[in-house]
N, C-alpha and C positions, 0 to 999 in steps of 0.2 A: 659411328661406323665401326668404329673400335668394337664394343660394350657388341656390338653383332657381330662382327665376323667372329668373337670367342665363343657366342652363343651356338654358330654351326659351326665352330670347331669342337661341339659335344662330342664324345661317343654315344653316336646314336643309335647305333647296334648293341652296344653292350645294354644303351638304356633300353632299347624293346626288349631284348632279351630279361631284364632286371624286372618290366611291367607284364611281362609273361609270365614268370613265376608267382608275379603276384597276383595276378588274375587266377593262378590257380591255387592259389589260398586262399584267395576269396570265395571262391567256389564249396572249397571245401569248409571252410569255415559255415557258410551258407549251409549247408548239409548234415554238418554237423550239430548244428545248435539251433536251427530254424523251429525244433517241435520239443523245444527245453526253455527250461526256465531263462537259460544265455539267447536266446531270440534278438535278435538286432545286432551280435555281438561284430557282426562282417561290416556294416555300416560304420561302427567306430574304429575297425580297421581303417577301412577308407580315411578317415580322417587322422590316424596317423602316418597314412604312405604319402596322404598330403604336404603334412608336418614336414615328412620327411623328403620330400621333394624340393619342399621351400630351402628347408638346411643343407640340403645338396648344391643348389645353387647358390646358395651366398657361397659357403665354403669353397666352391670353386673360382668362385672371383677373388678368393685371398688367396696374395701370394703364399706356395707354401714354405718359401724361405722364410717368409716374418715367422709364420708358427715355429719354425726348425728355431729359429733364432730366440725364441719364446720359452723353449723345453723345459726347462728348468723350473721357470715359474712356473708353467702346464703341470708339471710333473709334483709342483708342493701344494698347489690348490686340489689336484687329485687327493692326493694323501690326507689333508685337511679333511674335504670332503668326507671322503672314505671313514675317516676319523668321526667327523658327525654324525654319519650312518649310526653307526655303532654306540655313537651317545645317546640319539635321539631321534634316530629310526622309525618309519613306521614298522611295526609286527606283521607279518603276516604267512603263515601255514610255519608257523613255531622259528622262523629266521626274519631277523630285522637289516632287509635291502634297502628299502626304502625311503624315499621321503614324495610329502608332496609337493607338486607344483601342478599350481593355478588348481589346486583340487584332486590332481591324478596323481597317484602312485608311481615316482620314475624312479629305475633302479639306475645307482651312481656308477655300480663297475661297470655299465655299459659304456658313459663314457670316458672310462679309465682305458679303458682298451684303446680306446684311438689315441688317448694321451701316449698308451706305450708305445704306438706305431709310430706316433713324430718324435718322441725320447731315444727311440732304438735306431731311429731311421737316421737321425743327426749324429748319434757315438757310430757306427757304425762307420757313416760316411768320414767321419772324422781318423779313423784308421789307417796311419799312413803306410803300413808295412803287408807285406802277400801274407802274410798267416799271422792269424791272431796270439797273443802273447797270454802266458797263463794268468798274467794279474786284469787282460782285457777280459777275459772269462770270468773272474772275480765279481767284477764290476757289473759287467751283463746280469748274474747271479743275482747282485743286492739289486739293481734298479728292477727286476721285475720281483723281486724274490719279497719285497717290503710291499707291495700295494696285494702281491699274491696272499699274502700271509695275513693283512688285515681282510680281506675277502673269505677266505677261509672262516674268521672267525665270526661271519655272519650269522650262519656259515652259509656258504655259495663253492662247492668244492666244482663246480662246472665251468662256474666262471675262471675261478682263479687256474683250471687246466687252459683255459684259452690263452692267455696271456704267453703261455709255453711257446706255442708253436712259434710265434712273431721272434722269440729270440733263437728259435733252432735255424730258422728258414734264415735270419740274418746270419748269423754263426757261419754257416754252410758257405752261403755267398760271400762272406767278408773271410773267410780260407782257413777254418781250423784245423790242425795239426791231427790226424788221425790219433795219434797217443793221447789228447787232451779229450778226444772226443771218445774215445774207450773208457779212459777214468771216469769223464761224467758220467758215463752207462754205465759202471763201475760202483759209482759213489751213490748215483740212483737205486739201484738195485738193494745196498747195505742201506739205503734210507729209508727202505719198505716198512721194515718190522716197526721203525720208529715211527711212519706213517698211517700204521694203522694202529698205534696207540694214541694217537691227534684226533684217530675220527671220530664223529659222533656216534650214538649208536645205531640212528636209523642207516647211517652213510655203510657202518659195517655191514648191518643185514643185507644191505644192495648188492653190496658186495659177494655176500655168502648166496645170497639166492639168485644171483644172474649164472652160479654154477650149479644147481641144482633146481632149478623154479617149481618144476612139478611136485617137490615137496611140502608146500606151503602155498597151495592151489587159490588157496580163499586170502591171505592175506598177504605177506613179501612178495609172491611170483606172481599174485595174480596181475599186474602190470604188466609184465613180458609176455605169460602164458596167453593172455586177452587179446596182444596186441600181434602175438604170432598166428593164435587164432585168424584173427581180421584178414592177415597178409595171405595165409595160406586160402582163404575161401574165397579171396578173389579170384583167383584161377587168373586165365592170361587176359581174358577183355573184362575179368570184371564182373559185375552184379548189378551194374546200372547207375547212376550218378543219382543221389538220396535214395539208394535200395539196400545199402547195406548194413543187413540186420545186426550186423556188431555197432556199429555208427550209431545208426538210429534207436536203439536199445539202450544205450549208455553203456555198453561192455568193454567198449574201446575205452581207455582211463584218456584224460586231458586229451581227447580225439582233437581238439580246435588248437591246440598249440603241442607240446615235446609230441604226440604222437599221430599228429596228422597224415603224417607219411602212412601210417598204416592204415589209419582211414581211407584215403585216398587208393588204397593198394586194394583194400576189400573192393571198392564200388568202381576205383578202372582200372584194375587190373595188373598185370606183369605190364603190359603195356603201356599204360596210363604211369608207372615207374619212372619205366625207360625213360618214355617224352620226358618226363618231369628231373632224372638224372641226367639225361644232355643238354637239358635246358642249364640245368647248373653247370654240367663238363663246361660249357660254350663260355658261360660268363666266367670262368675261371682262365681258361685258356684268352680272353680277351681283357682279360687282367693282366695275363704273362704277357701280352704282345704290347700293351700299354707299356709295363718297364722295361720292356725291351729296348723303349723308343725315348724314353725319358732322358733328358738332355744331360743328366748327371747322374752321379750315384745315390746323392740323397733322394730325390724323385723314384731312384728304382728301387729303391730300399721302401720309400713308402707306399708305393703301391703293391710289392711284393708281401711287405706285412700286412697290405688288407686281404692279398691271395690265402695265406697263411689262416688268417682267422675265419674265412670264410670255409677255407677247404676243412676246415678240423671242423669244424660246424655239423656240412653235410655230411663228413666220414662217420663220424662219431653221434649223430641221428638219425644216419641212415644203419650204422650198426646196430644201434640201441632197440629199433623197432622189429629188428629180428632176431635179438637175443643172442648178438654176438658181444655186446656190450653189456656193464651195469646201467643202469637206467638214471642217468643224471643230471638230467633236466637240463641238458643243451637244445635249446628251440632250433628248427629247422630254420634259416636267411628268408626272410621276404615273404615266409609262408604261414609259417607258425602266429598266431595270436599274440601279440605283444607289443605296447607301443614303447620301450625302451630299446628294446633290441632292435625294428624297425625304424626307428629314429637312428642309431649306431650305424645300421647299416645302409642307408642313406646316405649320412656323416663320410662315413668312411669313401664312399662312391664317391663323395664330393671333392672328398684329397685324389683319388685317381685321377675324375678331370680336371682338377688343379694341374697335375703334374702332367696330363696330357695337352692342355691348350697352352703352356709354358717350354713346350719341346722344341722349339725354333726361335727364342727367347733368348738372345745373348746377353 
């Protein structure tokens, strides 16, 4: 009786909403790769949202105190990990993410991010004062600042921006001091010049040609200019669902994962957007009413860090594909091709309904 009534105390709306979006990446994915060599590639999707389904529900049957209580360790087998990566690595498209299991290619910082969500989510909660103290900024700093930095050197300069948002969004909520929060914008700003003496070379070009793309038509821009093309010629309903000739052409670059969105924009349109941006507003918004309702702090600190990662996701792929971004291979949640990320994000749902069927749990 038990092991049931937590089963309908799912959030079942946020989960239709979560199999919406993914219905409409399957779609597109379909559309995309159905008349290419990637042919079948929406089928092994499915069998990652599977995956991901299954991890969703064990994880929410664990208390998410034991993991809070776990952090520490979570947080050095990360590192380890992460360390492995980089020893012995699979290679692939000139950065070594990777390693296999059971045969597939899974990228590790995928589940480094939810490690940082229960590491941030426990110091945070552990804060006993209304504004954070400058040596607690410190520390926020190094714990995400050491797994950001071996990610980097994959390099993965997209990943390790994600990790960001999960300590701003805690930051915020746990009370920083306007003054501490000016010098980090401060201290950020003076750490540009040195940031882009870190980057690789192709990460600079990204960078040079998201401000100028029509100069470098055939090679740098042609990723932005392609994918602005796509967006623009869909017009408001679109060009038909498998009719759009950027898609179907191959002109769209990575149309089945980072730039689906534009895919999806060419064949349904401004509208076919919108649907698919409130489809995300909704599940965000029923994230925030999840921590809203979370019987503690640490519970809304973890569900607010999977807000966090999700929201920087869509912002920052959804800019990317209109070229108000550099183009940095942040996939689109739930939509985009990828069984790491899709697995993560699953993961991560699985801590919300942890923290949502524990909300009346004394």
């Amino acid at each position: 009786m038990k092991e049931r009534a937590r089963l309908l105390d799912l959030d079942w709306w946020l989960l239709a909403i979560v199999m919406g979006i993914c219905f409409l990446g399957l779609l597109e994915i379909y559309s995309a790769t159905h008349n290419s060599n990637f042919a079948g590639m929406h089928w092994r999707q499915v069998i990652w949202i599977g995956i991901g389904l299954a991890g969703m529900l064990i994880l929410s049957r664990i208390d998410y105190h034991t993991l809070l209580d776990q952090a520490p360790l979570l947080y050095m087998i990360g590192l380890v990990a992460l360390l492995a990566v980089l020893a012995a690595g699979h290679t692939k498209f000139g950065a070594k993410r990777w390693v296999a299991v059971a045969g597939m290619p899974f990228q590790v910082s995928e589940i480094m991010k939810l490690v940082i969500i229960v590491v941030l989510a426990r110091f945070f909660s552990e804060v006993r004062t209304d504004r954070l103290a400058l040596v607690d900024l410190v520390k926020i700093a190094a714990l995400v600042g050491i797994p950001a930095g071996l990610i980097l050197l994959e390099p993965d300069l997209g990943t390790a921006m994600v990790l960001l948002p999960v300590a701003v969004v805690g930051a915020f909520l746990a009370g920083i001091k306007w003054q501490h929060a000016a010098a980090v914008v401060l201290l950020g700003a003076l750490m540009v010049p040195v940031g882009w003496h870190v980057l690789k070379p192709y990460q600079k070009q990204r960078l040079q040609t998201f401000l100028k793309p029509e100069e470098s038509p055939r090679k740098a821009g042609y990723q932005i200019l392609q994918s602005e093309i796509a967006v623009g010629s869909g017009g408001f309903w679109g060009k038909g669902f498998g009719k759009g000739s950027q898609n179907q052409l191959g002109f769209v670059p990575v149309r089945y994962s980072d730039f689906i969105l534009a895919a999806l924009a060419e064949e349904l349109g401004f509208a076919g957007v919108l649907c698919t941006l409130l489809l995300y507003l909704g599940l965000l918004l029923r994230l925030v009413d999840n921590a809203q309702k979370a019987k503690d702090q640490a519970g809304m600190y973890v569900v607010m860090g999977v807000t966090a990662i999700l929201g920087f996701h869509v912002l920052v792929n959804a800019a990317m594909v209109i070229g108000y971004m550099p183009v940095t291979g942040i996939p689109l949640p739930l939509m985009s091709y990828g069984g790491s990320t899709t697995v993560f994000v699953f993961l991560a749902l699985g801590l919300v309904m942890n923290v949502r069927s524990r909300r009346f749990v004394n």
